[in-house]
C-alpha positions, 0 to 999 in steps of 0.5 A: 490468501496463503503464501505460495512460490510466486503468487498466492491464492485466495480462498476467501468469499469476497463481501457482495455489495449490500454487507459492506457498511462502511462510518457514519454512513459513508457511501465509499471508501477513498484511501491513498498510500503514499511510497516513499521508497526509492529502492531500484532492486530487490537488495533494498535501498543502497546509498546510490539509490538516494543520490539520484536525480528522481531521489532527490526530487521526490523527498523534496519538490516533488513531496512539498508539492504533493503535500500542498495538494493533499492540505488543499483536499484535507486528505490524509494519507498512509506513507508507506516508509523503509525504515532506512529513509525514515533515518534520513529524512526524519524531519520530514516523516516526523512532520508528515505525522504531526499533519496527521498522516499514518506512518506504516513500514516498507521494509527496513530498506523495501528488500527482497525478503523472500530468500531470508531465512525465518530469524534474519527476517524476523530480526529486520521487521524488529528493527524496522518497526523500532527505527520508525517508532522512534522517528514517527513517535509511535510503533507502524501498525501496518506493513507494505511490500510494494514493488520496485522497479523490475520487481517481477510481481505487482504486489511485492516479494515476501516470503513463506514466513513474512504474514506469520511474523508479522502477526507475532510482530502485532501488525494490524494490516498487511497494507498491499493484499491483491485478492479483493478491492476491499480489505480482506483476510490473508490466510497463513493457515487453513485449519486455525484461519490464523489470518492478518487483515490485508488492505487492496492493492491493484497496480493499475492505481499506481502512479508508478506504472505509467509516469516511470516510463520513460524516465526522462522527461520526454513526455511520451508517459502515459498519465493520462492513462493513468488518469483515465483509469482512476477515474473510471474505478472511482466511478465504479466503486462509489457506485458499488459502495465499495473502497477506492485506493490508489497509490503515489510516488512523489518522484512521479506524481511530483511534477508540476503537470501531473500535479495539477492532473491530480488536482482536477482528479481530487476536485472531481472526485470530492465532489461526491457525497458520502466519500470516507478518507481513512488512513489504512490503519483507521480502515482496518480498524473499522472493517475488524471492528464490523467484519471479525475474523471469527464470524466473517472470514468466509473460507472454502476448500481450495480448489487451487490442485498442483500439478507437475511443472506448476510453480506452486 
């Protein structure tokens, strides 16, 4: 899935059902990744971004009350943390990782990185990783570039350089990959199939695109929708066999009548047989350890061409 000015294309074969296997026999894949960011735009986290009214809610109410129903379910989760909130709320994060959540990175402040040069960038995926190793008591293995509010794209902004950095970083994952709906490779490199694994990510199984509109309370927002279509791709992939993700925002998913949706929603769905609750980087382990790079990256020659006036 290689880089290129805004989007990027992939040129890898997806597994068909029949190869994926997945632990001890699961029949599916079920992961969740939480954001803990409360960035607005693309400079990152500023200081009025953490006196908000939703800021504040999320990293309390709002998390207490979703941590009570991930503890009900046993599920174990992959908070996706900018390393500036890990500073700031570093009880919490610490807390979250004794209960035996994954800690992965969001940026240093969940930044627009894409105008960076090399070394600027390098420098901050360096500091991250230092500031939530620290806090959490081990390095993130994973990286995340989620979209924030009136972010342009659905699966973030990086840059021509962010993937290769963060191979040389020692990243594991790339923890928002939108190519395929099982983890897949992210090539940086054709002719060597220099690559970093990249975890699904679809924005239709993001709370944050249907509670965050409108953001006032006046319940005109769209959770049942939301609802309607994780149920729908539960079904589907755990009939296919497939992987399962969706993605959480404590400043939305927070509120006492969304909570109780996802309740019913986890109570519907656990009820299936065979279900696998990974964190991203307990997924990422298995699909490396059974899918290696160097027999299972399946490329082909692009058939992507550019063309004058393209944005390529």
């Amino acid at each position: 899935m290689p880089w290129k000015q805004n989007y990027t294309i992939s040129d890898e074969k997806s597994l068909p059902d029949p190869e994926i296997r997945w632990p001890g026999g699961a029949r599916c894949c079920f992961s969740v990744t939480v954001d803990l960011s409360v960035a607005a735009g693309p400079e990152g986290i500023r200081a009025a971004d953490l006196t908000t009214g939703p800021a504040y809610f999320g990293m309390h109410e709002g998390l207490s009350g979703l941590r009570a129903v991930f503890a009900r379910y046993g599920i174990r989760a992959t908070f996706a943390v900018p390393a500036v909130m890990a500073r700031i709320q570093a009880d919490a994060v610490k807390s979250l990782a004794a209960e035996g959540h994954e800690i992965a990175a969001n940026g240093l402040r969940h930044e627009d990185v894409s105008g960076l040069d090399r070394a600027e960038e390098k420098a901050r995926i360096e500091r991250a990783g230092a500031i939530l190793a620290e806090v959490a008591g081990s390095r993130p293995v994973g990286w995340y570039s989620l979209p924030r509010q009136g972010d342009p794209f659905a699966g973030g902004t990086i840059s021509p350089n962010t993937v290769d950095l963060l191979i040389e970083a020692g990243y594991e994952y790339m923890g928002n990959g939108l190519a395929d709906d099982i983890p897949h490779w992210w090539v940086t490199d054709f002719a060597t199939r220099r690559a970093i694994l990249a975890m699904p990510y679809y924005y239709h199984f993001d709370d944050q695109w249907f509670l965050m509109f409108p953001s006032k309370g006046t319940g005109l927002e769209h959770a049942d929708f939301l609802f309607r279509n994780w149920r729908a791709e539960f079904a589907a992939q755990y009939g296919r066999g497939r992987h399962f993700h969706m993605v959480l925002h404590p400043r939305h998913i927070g509120w006492a009548h969304r909570l109780q949706l996802l309740d019913e929603f986890l109570a519907q769905a656990l009820r299936h047989p065979g279900l696998w609750n990974p964190t991203a980087a307990e997924c990422a382990r298995h699909w490396k350890a059974t899918y290696p790079k160097e027999s299972h990256l399946r490329l082909e020659p692009s058939i992507w061409k550019d063309y004058p006036g393209s944005l390529s």
